[in-house]
N, C-alpha and C positions, 0 to 999 in steps of 0.2 A: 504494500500500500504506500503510496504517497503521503508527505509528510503535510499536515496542514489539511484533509480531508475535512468536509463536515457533513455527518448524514443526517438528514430531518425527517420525519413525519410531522404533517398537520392534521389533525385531526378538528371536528367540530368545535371543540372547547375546552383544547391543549394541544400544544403544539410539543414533542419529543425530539433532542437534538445531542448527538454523541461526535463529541471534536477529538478528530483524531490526533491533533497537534497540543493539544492540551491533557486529554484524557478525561477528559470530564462529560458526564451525561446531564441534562440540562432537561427539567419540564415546566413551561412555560404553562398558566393557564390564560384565558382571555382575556382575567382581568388585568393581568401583569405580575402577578404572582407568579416567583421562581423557586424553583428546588434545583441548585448546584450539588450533584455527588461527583464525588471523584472515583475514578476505578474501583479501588475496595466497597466501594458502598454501594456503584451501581450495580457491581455483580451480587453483591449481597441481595440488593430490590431485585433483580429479576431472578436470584432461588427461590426467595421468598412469594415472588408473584405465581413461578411457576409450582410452588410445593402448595400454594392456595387452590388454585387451576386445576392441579392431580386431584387432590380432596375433597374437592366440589362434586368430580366426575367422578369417583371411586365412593361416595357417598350414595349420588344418582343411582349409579349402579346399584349397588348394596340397597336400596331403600326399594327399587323394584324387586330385585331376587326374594327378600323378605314378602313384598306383598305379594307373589305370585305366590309362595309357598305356605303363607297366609290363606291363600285361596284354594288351596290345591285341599290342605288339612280339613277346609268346611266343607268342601265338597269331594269325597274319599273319590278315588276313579274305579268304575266299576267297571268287571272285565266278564261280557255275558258269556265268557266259555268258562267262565270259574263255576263249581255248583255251591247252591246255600244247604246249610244242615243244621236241621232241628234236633236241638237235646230234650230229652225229657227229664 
């Protein structure tokens, strides 16, 4: 990479900007409001972003598995080649 790079996203209502000649990650909001990290802290925010992001979706997951298996326990599966037997 070249020295002096600057990569940005703008998004709706923050703008994201990583200087390659400086090393700093920079998020700007609309109003003017800035958060300067530096390397150590921007790769910090984005383990943290993305260890949030895994947990969300491995929740999602896990919260349907439960309600299927939820559903499955109220409603037993019945298998019409099995036979029923009465005790006396």
């Amino acid at each position: 990479m070249k020295e002096g790079i600057t990569i940005t996203k703008k998004l709706k209502y923050a703008d994201f900007e990583w200087d390659e000649k400086e090393k700093t990650f920079t998020i700007t909001e609309e109003d003017g409001n800035r958060v300067i990290l530096n390397k150590v802290y921007a790769f910090a925010f984005m383990r943290f972003v993305v260890r949030m992001a895994q947990r969300n979706w491995l929740r999602s997951k896990a919260q349907k598995k439960s309600e299927r298996a939820i559903a499955l326990a109220e409603h037993p599966f019945e298998d019409p080649s099995q036979t029923e037997f009465e005790y006396e």
